[in-house]
N, CA and C of each residue as an Amber inpcrd file, in Angstrom:
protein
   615
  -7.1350000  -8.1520000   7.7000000  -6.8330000  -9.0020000   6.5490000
  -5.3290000  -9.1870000   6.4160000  -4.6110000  -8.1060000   6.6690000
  -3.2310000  -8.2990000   6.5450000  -2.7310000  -9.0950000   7.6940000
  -2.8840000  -9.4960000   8.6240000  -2.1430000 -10.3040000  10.0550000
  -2.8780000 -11.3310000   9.5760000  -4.3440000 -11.5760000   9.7100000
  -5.0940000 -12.7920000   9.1270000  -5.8440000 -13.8150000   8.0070000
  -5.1270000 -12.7720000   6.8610000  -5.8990000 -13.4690000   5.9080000
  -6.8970000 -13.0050000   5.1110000  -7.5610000 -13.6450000   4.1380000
  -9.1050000 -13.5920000   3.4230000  -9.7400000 -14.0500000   4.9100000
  -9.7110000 -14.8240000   5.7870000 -10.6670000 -15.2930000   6.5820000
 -10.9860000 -14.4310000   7.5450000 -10.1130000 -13.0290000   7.3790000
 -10.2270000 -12.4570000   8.8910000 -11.7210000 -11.9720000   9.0930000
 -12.3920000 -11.4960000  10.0810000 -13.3640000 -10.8490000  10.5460000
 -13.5490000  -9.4780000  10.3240000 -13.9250000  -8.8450000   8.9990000
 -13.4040000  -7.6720000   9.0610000 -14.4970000  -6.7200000  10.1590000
 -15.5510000  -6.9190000  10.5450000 -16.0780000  -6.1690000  11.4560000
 -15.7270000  -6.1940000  12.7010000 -15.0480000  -7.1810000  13.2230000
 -14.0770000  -7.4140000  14.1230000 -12.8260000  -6.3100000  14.6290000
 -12.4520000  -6.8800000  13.0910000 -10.8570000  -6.2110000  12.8400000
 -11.0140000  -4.8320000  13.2550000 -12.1830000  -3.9050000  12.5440000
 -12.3350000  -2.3880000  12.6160000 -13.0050000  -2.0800000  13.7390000
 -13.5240000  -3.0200000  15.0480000 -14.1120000  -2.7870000  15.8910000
 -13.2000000  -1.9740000  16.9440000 -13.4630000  -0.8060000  17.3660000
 -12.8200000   0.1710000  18.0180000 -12.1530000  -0.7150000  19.7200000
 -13.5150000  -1.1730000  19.8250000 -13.6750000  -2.1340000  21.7200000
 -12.7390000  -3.1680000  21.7290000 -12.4900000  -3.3980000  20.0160000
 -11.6680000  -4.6120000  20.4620000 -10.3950000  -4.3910000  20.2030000
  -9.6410000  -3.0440000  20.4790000  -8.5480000  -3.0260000  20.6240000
  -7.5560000  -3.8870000  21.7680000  -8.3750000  -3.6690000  22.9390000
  -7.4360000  -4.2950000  23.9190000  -8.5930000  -6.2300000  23.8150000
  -7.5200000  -6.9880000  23.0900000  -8.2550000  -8.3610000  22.6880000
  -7.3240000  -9.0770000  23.0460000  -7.9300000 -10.6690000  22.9710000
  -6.7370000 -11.4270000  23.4410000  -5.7440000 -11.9990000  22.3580000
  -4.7800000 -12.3620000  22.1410000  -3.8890000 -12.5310000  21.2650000
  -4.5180000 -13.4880000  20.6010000  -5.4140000 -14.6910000  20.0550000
  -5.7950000 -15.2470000  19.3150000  -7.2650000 -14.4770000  18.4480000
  -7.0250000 -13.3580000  18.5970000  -8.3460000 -12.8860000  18.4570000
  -8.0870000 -12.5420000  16.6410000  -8.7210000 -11.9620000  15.9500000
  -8.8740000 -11.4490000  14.3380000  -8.9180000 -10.0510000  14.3970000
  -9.0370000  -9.3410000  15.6430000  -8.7580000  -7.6760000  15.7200000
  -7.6600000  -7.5910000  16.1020000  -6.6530000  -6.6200000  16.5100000
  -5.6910000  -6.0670000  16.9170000  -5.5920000  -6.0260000  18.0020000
  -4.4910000  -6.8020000  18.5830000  -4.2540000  -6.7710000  19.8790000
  -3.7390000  -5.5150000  20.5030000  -3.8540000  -5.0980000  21.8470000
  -3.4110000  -3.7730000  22.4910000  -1.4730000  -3.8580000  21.6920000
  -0.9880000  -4.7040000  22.1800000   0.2810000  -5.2080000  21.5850000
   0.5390000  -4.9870000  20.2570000  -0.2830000  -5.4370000  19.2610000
  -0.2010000  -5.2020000  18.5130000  -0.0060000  -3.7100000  17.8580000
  -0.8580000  -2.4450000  18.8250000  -0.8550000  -1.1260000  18.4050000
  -0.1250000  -0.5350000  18.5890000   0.4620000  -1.1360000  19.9520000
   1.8430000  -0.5360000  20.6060000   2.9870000  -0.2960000  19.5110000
   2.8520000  -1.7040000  19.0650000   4.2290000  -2.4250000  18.1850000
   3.8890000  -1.2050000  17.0880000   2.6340000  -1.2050000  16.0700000
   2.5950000  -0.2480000  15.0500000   3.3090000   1.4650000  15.0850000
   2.8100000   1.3050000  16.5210000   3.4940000   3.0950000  17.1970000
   4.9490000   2.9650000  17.3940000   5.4540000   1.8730000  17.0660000
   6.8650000   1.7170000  17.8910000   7.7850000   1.3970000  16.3020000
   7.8660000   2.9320000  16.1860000   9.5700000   2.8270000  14.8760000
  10.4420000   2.9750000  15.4830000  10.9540000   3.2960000  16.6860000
  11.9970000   2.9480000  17.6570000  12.3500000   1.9970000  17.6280000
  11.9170000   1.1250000  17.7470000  12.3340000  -0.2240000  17.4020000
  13.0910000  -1.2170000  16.5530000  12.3540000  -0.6290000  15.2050000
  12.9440000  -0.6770000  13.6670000  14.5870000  -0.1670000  13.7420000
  14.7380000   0.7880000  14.2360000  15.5200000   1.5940000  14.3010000
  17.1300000   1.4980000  15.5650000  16.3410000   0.9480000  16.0900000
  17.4480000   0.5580000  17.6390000  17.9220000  -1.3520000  16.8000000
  17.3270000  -1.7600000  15.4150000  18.0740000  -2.8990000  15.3030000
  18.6880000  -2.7920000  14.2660000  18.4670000  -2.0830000  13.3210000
  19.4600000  -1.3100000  12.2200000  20.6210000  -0.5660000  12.2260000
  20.5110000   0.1700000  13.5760000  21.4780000   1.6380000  13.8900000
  22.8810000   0.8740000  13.7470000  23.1170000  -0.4500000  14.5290000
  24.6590000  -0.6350000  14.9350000  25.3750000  -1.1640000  13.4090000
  24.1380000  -1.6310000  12.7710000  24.9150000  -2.0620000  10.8550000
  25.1060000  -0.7970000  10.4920000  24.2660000   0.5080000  10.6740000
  24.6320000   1.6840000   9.9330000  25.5800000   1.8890000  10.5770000
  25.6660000   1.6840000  11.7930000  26.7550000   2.6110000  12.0960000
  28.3450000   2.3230000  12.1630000  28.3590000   0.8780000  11.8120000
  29.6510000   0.2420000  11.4560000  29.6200000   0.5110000   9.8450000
  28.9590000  -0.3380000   8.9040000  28.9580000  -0.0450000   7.5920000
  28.5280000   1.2450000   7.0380000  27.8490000   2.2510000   7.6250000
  27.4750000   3.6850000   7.0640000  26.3150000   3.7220000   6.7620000
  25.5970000   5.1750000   7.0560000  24.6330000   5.4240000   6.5830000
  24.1540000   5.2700000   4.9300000  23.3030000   5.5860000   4.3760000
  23.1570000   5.0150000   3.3710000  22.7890000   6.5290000   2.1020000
  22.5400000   7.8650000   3.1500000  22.9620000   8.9510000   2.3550000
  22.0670000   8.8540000   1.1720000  20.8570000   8.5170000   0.9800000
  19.3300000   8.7590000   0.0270000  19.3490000   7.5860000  -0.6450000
  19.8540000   6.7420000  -0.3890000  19.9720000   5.2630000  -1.2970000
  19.0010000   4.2460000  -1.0360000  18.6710000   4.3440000   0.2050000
  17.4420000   3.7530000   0.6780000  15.9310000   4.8200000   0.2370000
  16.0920000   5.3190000  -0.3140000  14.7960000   6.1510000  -1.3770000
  15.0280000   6.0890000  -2.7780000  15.2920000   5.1810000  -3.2580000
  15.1710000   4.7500000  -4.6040000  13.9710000   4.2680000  -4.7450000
  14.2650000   3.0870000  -3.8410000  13.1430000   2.3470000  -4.1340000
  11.2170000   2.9970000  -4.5340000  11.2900000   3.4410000  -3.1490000
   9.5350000   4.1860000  -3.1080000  10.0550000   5.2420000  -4.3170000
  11.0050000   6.3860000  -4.4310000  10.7770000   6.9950000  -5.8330000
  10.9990000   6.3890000  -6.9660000  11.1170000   5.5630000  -7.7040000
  11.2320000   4.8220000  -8.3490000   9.6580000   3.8480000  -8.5570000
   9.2720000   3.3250000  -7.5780000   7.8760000   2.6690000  -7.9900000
   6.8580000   3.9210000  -8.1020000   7.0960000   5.1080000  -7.5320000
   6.1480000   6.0780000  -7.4840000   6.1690000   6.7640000  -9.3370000
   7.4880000   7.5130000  -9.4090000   7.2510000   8.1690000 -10.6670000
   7.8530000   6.7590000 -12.0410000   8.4310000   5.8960000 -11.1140000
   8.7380000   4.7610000 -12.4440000   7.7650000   4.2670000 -13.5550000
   6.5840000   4.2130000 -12.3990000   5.4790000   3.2580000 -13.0720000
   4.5450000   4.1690000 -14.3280000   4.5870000   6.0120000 -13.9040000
   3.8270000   6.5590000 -15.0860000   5.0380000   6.1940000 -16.1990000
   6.0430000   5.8460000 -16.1860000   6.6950000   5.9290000 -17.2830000
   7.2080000   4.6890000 -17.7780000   6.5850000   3.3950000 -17.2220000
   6.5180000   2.1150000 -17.5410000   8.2820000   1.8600000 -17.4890000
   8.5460000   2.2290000 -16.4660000  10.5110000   1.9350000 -15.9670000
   9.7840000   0.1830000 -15.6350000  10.7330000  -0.4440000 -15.9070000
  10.7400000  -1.9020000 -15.7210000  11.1040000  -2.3370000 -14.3930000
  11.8700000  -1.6680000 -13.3920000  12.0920000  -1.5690000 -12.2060000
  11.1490000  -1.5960000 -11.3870000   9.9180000  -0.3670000 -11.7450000
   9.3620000  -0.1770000 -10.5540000   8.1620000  -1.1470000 -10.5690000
   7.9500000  -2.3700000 -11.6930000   7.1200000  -3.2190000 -12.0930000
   7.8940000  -4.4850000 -11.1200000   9.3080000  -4.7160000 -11.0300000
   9.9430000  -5.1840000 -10.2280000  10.0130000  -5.4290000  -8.9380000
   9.7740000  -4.4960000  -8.5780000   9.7450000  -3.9570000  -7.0820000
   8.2880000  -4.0950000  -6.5320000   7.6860000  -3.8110000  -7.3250000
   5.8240000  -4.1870000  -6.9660000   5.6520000  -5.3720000  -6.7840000
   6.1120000  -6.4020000  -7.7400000   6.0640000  -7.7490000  -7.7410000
   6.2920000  -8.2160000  -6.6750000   7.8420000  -7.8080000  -6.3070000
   8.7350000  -8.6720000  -4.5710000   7.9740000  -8.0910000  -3.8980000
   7.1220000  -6.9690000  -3.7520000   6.5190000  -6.1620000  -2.2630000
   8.0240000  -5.4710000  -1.6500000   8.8050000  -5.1020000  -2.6300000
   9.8000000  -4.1760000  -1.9050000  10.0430000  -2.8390000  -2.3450000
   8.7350000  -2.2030000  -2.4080000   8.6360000  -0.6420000  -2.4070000
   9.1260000   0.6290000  -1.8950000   9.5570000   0.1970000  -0.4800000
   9.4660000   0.6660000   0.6290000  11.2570000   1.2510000   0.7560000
  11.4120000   2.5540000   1.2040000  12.6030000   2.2170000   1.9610000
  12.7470000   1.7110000   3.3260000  12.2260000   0.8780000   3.6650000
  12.1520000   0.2950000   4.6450000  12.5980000  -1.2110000   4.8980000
  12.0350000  -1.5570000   3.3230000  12.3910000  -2.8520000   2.8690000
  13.9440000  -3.1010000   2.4800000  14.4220000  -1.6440000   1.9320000
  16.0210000  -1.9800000   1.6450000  16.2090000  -1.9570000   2.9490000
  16.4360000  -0.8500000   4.0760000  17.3280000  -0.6700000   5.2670000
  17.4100000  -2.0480000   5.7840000  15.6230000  -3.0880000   5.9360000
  15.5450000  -4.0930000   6.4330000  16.4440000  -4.9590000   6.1610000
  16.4840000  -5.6880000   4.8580000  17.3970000  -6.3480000   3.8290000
  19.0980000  -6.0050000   4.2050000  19.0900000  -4.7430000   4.1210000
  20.5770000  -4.5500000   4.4200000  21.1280000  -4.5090000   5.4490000
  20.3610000  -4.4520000   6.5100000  20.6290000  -3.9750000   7.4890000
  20.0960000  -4.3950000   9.0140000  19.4010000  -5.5970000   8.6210000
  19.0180000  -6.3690000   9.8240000  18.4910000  -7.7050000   9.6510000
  18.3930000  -8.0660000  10.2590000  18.3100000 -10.1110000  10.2670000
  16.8090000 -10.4330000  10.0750000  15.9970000  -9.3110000   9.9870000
  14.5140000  -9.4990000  10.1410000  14.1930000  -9.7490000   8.5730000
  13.1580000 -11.0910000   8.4990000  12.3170000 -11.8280000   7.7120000
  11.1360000 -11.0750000   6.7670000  10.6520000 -10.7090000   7.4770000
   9.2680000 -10.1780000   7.1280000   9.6060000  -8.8650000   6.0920000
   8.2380000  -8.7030000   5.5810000   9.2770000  -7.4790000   4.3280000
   8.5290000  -6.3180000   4.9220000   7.5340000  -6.3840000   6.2030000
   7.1420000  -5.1880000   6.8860000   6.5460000  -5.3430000   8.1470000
   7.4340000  -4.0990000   8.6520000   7.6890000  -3.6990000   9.9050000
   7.2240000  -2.4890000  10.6290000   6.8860000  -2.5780000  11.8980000
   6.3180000  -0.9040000  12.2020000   7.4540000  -0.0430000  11.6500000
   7.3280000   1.0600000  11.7190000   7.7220000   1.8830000  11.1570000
   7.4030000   3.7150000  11.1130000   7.9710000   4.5100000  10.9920000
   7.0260000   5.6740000  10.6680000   7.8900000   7.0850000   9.9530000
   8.3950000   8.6350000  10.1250000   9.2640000   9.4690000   9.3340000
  10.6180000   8.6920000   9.9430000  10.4730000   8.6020000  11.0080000
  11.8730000   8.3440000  11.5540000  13.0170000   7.7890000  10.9620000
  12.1740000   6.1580000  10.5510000  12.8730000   4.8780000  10.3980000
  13.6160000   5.4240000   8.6670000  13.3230000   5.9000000   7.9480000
  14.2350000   5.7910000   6.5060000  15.2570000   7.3440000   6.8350000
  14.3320000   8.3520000   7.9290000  15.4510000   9.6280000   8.1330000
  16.5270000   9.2640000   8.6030000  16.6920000   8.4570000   9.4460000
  17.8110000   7.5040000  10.4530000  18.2780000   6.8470000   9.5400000
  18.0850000   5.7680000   8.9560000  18.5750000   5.3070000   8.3440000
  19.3990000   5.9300000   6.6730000  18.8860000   6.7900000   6.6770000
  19.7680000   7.4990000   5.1110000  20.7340000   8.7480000   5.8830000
  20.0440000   9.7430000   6.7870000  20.7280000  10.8030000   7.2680000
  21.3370000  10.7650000   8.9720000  21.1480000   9.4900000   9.4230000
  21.4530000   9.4320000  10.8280000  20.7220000  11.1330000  11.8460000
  21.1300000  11.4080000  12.3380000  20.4310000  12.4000000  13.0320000
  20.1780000  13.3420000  12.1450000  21.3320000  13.8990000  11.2260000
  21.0550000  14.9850000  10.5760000  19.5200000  15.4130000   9.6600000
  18.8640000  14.0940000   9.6840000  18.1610000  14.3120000   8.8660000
  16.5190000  14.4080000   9.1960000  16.8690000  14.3860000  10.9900000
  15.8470000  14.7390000  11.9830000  15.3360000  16.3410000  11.6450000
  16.5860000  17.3000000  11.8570000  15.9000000  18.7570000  12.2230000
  15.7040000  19.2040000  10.8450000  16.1560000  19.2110000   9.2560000
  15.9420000  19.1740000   8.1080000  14.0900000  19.0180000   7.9990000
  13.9670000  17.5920000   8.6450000  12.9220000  16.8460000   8.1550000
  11.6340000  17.9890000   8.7660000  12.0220000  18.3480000  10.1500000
  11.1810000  19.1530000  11.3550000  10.5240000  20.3160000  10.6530000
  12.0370000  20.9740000   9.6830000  11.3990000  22.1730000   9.4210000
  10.6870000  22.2090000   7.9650000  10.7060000  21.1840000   7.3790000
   9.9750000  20.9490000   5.8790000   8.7510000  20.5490000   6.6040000
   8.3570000  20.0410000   7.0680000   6.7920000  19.6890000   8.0740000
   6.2430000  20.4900000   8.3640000   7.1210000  21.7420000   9.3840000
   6.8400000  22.8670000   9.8180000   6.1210000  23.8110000   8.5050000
   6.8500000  23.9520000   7.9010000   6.6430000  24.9840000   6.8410000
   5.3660000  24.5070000   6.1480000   5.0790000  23.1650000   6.0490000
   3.5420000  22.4690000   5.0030000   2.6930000  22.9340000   6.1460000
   3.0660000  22.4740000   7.3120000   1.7090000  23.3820000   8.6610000
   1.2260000  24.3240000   8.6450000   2.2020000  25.3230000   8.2470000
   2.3050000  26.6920000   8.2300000   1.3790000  27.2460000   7.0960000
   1.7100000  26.5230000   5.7870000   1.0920000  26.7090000   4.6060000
  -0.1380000  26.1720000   5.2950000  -0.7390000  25.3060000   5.1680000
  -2.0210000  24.3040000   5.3800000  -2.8330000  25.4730000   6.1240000
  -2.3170000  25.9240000   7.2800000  -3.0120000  26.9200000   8.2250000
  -3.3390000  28.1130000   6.9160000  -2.6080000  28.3030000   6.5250000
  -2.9990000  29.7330000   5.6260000  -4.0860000  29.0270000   5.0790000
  -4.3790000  28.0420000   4.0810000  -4.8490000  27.7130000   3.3710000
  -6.4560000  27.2030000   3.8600000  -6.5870000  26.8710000   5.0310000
  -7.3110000  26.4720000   6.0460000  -8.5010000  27.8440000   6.4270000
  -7.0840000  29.0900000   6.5140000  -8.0090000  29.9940000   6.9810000
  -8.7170000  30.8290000   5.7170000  -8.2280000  30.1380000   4.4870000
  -8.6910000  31.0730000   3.4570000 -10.2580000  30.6480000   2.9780000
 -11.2980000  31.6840000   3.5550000 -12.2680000  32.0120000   2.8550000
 -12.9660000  32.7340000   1.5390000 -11.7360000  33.3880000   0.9180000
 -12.0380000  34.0450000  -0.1160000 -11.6500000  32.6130000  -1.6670000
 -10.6930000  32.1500000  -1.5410000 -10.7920000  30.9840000  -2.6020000
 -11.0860000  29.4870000  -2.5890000 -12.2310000  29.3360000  -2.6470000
 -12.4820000  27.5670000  -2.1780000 -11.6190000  26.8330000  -2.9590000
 -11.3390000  26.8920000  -3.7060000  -9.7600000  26.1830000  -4.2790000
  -9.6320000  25.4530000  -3.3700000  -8.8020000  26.7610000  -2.7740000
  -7.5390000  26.9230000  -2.1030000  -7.7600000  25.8860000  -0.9370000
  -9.2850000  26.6360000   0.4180000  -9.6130000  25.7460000   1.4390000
  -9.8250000  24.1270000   0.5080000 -10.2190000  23.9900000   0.1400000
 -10.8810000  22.4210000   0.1390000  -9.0710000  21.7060000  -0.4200000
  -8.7110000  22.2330000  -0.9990000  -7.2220000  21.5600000  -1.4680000
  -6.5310000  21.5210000  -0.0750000  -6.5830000  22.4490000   0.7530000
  -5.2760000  22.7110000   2.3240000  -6.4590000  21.3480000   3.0880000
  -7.8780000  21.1330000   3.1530000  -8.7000000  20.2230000   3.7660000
  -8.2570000  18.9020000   3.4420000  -7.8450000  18.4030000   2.1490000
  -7.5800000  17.2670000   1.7250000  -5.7660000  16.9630000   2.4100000
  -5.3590000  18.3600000   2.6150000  -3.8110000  17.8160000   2.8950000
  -3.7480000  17.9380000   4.5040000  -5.0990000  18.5570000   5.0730000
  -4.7950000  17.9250000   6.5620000  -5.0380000  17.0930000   7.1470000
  -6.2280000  15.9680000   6.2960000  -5.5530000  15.3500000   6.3430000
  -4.7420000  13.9530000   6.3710000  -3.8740000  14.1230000   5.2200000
  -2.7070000  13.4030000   4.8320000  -1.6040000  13.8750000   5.7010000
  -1.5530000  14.8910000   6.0600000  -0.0050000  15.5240000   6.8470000
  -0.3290000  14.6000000   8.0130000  -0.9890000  14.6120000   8.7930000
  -0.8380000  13.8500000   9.9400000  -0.6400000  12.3970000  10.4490000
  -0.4380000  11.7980000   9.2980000  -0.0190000  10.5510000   9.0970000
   1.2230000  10.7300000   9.2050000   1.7150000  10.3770000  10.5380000
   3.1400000  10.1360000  10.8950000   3.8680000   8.8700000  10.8330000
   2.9180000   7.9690000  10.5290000   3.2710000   6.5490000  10.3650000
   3.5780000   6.3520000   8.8770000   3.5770000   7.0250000   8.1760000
   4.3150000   6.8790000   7.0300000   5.8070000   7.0400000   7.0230000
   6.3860000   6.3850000   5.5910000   7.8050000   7.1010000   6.0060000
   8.3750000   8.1540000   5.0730000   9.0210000   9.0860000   5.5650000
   9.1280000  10.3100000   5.6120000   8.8790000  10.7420000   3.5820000
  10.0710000   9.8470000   3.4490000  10.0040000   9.9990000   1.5370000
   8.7870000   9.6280000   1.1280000   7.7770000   8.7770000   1.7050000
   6.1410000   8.2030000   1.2360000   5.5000000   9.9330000   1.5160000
   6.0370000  10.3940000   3.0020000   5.3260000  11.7270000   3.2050000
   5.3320000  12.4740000   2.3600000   6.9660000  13.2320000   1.8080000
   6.8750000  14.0730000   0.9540000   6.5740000  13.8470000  -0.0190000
   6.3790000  12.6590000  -0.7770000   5.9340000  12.6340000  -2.0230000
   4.9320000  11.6540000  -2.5760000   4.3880000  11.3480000  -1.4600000
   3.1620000  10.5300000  -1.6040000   1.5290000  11.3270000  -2.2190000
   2.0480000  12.8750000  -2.0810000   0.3620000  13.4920000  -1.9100000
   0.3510000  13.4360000  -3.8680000   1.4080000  13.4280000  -4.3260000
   0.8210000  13.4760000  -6.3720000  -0.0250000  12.5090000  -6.1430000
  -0.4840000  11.6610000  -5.1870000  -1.5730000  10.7130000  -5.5740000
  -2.5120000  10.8750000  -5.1380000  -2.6780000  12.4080000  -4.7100000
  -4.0050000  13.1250000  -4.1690000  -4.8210000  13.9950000  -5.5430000
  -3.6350000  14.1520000  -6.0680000  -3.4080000  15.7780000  -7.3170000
  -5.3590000  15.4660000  -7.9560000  -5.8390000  13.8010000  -8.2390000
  -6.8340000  13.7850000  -9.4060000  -7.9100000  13.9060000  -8.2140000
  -7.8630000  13.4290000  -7.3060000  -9.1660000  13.7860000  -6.1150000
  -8.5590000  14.7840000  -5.9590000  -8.4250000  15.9850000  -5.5130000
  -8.1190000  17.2900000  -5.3650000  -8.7610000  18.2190000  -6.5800000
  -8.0710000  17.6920000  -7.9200000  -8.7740000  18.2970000  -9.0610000
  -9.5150000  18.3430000  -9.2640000 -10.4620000  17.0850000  -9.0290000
 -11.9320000  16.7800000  -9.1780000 -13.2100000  17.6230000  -8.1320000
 -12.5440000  17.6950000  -6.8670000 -13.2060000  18.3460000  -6.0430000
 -12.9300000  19.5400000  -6.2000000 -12.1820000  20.4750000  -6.6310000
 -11.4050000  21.7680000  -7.4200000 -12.9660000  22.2650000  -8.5690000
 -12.9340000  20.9350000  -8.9460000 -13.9260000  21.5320000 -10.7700000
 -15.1850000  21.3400000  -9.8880000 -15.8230000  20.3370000  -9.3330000
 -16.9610000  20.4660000  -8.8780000 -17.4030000  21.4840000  -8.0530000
 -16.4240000  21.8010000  -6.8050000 -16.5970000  22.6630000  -6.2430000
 -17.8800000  23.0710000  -5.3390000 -18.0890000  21.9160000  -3.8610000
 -19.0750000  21.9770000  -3.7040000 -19.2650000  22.9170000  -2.2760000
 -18.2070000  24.0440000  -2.4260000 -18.6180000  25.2960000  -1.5200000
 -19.3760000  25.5130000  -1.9950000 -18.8900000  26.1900000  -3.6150000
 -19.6710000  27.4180000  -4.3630000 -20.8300000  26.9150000  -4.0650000
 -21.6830000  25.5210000  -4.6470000 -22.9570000  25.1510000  -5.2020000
 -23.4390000  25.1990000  -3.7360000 -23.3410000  25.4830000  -2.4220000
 -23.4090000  24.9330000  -1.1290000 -23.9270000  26.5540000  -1.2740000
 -22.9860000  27.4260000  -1.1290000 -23.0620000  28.9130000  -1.3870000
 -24.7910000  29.0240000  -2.1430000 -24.7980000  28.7750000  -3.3570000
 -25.8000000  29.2850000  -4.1170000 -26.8930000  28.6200000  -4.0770000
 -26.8680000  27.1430000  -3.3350000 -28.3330000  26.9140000  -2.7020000
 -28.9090000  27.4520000  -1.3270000 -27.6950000  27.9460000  -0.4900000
 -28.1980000  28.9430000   0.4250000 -28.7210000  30.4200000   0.3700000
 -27.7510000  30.8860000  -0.9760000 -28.3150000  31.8330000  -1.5870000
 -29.8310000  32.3120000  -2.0350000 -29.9490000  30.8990000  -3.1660000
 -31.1330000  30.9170000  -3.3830000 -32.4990000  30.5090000  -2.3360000
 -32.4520000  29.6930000  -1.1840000 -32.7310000  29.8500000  -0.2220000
 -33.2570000  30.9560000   0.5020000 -32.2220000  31.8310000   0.7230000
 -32.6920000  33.2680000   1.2880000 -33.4700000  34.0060000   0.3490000
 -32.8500000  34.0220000  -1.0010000 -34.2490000  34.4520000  -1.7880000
 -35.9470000  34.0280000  -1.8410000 -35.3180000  32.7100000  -1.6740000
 -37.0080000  32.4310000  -1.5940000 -37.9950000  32.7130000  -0.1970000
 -36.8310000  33.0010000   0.6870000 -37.9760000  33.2710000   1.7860000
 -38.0950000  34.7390000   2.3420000 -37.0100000  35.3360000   1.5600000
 -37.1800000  36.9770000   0.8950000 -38.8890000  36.7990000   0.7060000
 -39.2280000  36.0580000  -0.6880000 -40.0410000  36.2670000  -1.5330000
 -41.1950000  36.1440000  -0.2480000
């Protein structure tokens, strides 16, 4: 729908076979997936504006924080920014920083780390990832609080979405918090638990 329209084919579009299609097609061309995997790209046409005019040092994350926590608090900005479709830090770096039209582009952590922290903000980024893995695994292996597992289940996964960008990563999951809670109160280990339970009782009996 997004490359083609209301008219597209959506059984098409989601058809796995028709990845490798021909370029007039309503699914995704092989090209096309390449391009999605490819924030290198984004990034090799931005670098030489940053790197004459300067990095941009968290300024290009206004935007996404700003429509994210703006909007519970009815900021007039982030009602702004929804409107143009320029949410994104991706959309400023674009705007500022390269000749490209479109207000979206492949992309993924890379493209806003590069662009706000130039390298520095590669091995920073590595070990805040590292450390949610690390957690997730604990949380993964915990059998004593279903909390705990079904909350680390919902964030594995969201963590592996590398095609996000990095500031969407870290602070995209508060928009997990009410599905998380909800599956938290229902809790369908326990009830999973106590119909197996009761189960074995009955064939006890």
């Amino acid at each position: 729908v997004r490359n083609h329209g209301l008219d597209a084919d959506i059984s098409e579009a989601l058809n796995p076979i028709g990845f490798a299609t021909n370029d007039d097609s309503q699914a995704f061309s092989s090209w096309e997936w390449s391009q999605r995997l490819d924030c290198l790209n984004l990034v090799s046409q931005m670098d030489e504006s940053l790197q004459s005019g300067g990095y941009e040092w968290g300024l290009a994350w206004e935007r996404p924080l700003v429509t994210l926590l703006g909007q519970t608090i009815g900021l007039e900005k982030a009602a702004e920014y929804k409107i143009n479709a320029i949410t994104t830090a991706k959309s400023y770096l674009m705007e500022k920083h390269t000749n490209i039209l479109s207000k979206d582009y492949p992309s993924c952590m890379v493209t806003d780390l590069w662009g706000n922290f130039w390298i520095y903000g590669l091995p920073i980024a590595a070990g805040i990832i590292a450390m949610c893995f690390v957690v997730l695994r604990h949380g993964l292996n915990s059998s004593i609080f279903p909390a705990v597992f079904i909350s680390s289940l919902v964030f594995a996964f969201y963590f592996v979405i590398f095609e996000k960008e990095f500031i969407d990563w870290l602070f995209g999951w508060i928009k997990l918090l009410p599905g998380i809670a909800l599956l938290v109160i229902l809790n369908p280990i326990r009830n999973i638990r106590r119909i197996a339970d009761l189960e074995g009782t009955e064939e006890l009996k």
